[in-house]
C-alpha positions as CSV (number, residue, x, y, z in Angstrom):
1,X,20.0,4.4,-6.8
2,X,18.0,2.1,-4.7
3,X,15.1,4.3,-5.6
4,X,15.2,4.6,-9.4
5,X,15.7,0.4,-9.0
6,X,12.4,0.4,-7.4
7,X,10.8,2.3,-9.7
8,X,12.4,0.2,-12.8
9,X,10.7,-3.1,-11.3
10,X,8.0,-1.8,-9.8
11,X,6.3,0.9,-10.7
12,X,4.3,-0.5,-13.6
13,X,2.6,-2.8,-11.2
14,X,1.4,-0.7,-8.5
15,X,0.2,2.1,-11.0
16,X,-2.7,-0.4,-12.0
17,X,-3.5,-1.6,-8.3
18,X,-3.5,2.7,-7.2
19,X,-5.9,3.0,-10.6
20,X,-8.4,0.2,-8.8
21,X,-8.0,1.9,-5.4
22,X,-8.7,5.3,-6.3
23,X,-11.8,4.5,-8.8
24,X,-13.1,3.2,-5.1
25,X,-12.7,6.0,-3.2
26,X,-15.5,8.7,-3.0
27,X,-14.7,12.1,-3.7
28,X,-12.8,14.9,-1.3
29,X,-11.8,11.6,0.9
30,X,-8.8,11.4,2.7
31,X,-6.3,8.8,2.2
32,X,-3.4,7.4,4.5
33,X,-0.8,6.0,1.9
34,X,0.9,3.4,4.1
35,X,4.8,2.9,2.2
36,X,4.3,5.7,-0.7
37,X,7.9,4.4,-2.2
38,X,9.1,7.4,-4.1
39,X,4.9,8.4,-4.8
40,X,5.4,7.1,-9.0
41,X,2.3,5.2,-8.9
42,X,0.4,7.9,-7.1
43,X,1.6,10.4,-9.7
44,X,0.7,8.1,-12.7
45,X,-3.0,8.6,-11.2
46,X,-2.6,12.2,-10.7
47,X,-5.3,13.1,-13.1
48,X,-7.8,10.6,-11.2
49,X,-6.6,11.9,-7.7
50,X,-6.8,15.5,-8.6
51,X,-10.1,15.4,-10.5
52,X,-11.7,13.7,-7.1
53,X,-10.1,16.3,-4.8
54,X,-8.5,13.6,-2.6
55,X,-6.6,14.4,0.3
56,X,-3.4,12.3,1.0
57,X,-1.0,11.7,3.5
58,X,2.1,9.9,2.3
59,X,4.5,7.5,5.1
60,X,7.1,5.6,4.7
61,X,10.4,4.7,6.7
62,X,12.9,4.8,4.0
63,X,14.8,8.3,3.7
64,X,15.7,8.1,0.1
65,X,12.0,7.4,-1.1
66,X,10.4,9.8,0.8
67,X,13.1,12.1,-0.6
68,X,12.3,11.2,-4.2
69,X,8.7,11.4,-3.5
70,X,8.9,14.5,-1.9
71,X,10.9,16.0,-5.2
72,X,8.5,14.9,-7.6
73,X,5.1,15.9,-5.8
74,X,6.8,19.3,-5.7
75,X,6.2,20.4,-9.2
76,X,2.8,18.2,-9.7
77,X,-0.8,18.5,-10.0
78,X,-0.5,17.2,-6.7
79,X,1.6,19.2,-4.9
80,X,-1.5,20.7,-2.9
81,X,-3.4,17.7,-2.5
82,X,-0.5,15.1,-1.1
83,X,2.0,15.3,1.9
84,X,4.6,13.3,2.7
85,X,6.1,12.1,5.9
86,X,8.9,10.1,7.3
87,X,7.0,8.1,9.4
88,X,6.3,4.6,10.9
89,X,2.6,3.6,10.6
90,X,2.7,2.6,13.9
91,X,4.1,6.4,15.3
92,X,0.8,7.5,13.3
93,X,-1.6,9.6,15.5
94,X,-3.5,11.4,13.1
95,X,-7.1,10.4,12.9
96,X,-10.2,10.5,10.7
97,X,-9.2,9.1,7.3
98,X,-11.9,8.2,4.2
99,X,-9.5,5.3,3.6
100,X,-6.2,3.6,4.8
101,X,-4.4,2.2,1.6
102,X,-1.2,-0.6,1.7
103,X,0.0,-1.0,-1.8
104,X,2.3,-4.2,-1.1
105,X,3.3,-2.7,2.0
106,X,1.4,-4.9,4.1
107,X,3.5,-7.9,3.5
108,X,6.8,-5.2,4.9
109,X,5.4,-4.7,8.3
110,X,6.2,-6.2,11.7
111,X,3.7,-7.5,13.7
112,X,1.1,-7.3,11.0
113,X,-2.4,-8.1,13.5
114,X,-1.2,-4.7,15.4
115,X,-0.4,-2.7,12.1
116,X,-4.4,-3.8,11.8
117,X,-5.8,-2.7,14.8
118,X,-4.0,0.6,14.4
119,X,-5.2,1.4,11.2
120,X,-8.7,1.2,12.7
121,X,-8.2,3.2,15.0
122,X,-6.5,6.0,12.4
123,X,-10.1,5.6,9.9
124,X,-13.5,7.9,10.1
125,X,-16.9,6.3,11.1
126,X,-17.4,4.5,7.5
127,X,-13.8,4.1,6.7
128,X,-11.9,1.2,4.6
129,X,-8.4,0.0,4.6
130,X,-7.4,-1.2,1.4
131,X,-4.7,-3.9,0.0
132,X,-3.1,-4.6,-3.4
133,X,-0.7,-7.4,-3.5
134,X,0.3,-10.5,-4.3
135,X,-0.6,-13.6,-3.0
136,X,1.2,-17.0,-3.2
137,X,-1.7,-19.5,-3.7
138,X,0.3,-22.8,-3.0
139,X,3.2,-23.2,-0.5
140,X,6.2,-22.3,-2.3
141,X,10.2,-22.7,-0.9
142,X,11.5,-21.4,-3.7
143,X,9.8,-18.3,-3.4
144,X,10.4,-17.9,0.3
145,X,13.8,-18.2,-0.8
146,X,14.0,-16.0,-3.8
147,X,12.8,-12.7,-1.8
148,X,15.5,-12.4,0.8
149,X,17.7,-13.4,-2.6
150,X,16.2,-9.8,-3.9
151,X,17.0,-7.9,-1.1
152,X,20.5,-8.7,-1.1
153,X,20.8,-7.8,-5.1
154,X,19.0,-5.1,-5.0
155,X,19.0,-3.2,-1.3
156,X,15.1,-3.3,-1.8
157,X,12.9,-5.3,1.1
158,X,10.4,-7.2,-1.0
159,X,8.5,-8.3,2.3
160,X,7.6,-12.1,3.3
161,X,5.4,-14.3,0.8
162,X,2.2,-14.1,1.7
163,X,-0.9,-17.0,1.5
164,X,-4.4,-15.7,1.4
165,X,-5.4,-18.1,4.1
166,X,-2.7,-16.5,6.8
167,X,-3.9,-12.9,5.9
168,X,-7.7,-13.6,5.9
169,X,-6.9,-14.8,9.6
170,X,-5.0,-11.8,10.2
171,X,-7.8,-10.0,8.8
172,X,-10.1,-11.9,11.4
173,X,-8.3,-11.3,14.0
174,X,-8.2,-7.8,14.0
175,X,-11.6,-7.7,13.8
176,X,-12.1,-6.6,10.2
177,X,-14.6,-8.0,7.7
178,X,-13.8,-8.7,4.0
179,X,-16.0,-6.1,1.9
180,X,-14.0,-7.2,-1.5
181,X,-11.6,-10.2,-2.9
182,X,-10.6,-9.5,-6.3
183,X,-8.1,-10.7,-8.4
184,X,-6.7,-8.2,-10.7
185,X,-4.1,-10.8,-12.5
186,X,-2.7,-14.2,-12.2
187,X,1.0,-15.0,-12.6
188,X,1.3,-18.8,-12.2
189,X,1.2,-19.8,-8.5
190,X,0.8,-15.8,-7.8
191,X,-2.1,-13.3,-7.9
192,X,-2.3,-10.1,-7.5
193,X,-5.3,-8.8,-5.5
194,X,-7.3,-5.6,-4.4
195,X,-8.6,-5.8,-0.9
196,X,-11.4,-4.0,0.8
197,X,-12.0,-4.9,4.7
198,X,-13.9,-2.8,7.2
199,X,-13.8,-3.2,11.3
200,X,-16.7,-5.3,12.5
């Protein structure tokens, strides 16, 4: 259940961001998909993904998404380009990826400078990481309240809110330099954003 929720609200959202990532990436690369969900906005770009001949790895720590994902890559256009594992970013060893890609997943990890460094550490000589999400642009209590609100209704974790100034430091910090700010669409005090940042 908790996965056809996510789907319902989400899924229309991420398919545009995985559109904007993969029109970035060049062809035959290999992507680290950091919290594939149940893989519906990957498959809604299967045409784009398949035509480029990427290479995918899939992780995420939820069970019943990995599950669904796993279901509906089997019978795709995909099902020989994409894996998918139950697995921690963080337990991660494997090495030499084109591109590291957190579609709102960012905003879900612990320890967020360390999720970073790690990610470096997991690209090729030449490698990105990529972010789409949304960004709060002004403080905002009532939205800091409304997400854990969310998880409660719906048994789906929505992440903290998250201010472009905090995660440009975070950025910093990790020693990665912004290659690309852009905003995708505005939603009040909210925007959602692509990312591109590459280690220093």
């Amino acid at each position: 259940m908790r996965s056809l929720i996510y789907d319902t609200l989400i899924l229309q959202l991420t398919t545009r961001w995985y559109a904007e990532v993969l029109n970035r990436l060049p062809d035959k690369a290999t992507l680290l998909d950091v919290g594939i969900g149940t893989a519906g906005a990957l498959l809604a770009n299967a045409e784009a993904a398949k035509r480029k001949g990427l290479r995918i790895t899939g992780i995420d720590i939820d069970t019943d998404y990995v599950a669904r994902a796993r279901k509906h890559l089997r019978d795709s256009i995909l099902a020989e380009h994409v894996s998918v594992r139950l697995e921690s970013l963080y337990d991660h060893e494997d090495a030499s990826y084109d591109a590291v890609y957190f579609s709102a997943s960012f905003m879900l990890l612990p320890e967020p400078e360390r999720a970073l460094r790690h990610s470096i550490e997991l690209l090729a000589p030449g490698g990105r990481l990529y972010f789409t999400q949304t960004f709060q642009q002004r403080p905002s209590r009532g939205m800091e309240r409304l997400k854990p609100m969310l998880k409660r209704l719906t048994s789906i974790e929505f992440g903290r809110v998250t201010y472009e100034g905090v995660f440009r430091a975070q950025l910093d910090a990790a020693g990665l330099a912004l290659e690309e700010f852009t905003e995708l669409a505005c939603h009040g005090d909210r925007a959602s954003c692509l990312v591109v940042a590459v280690p220093r």
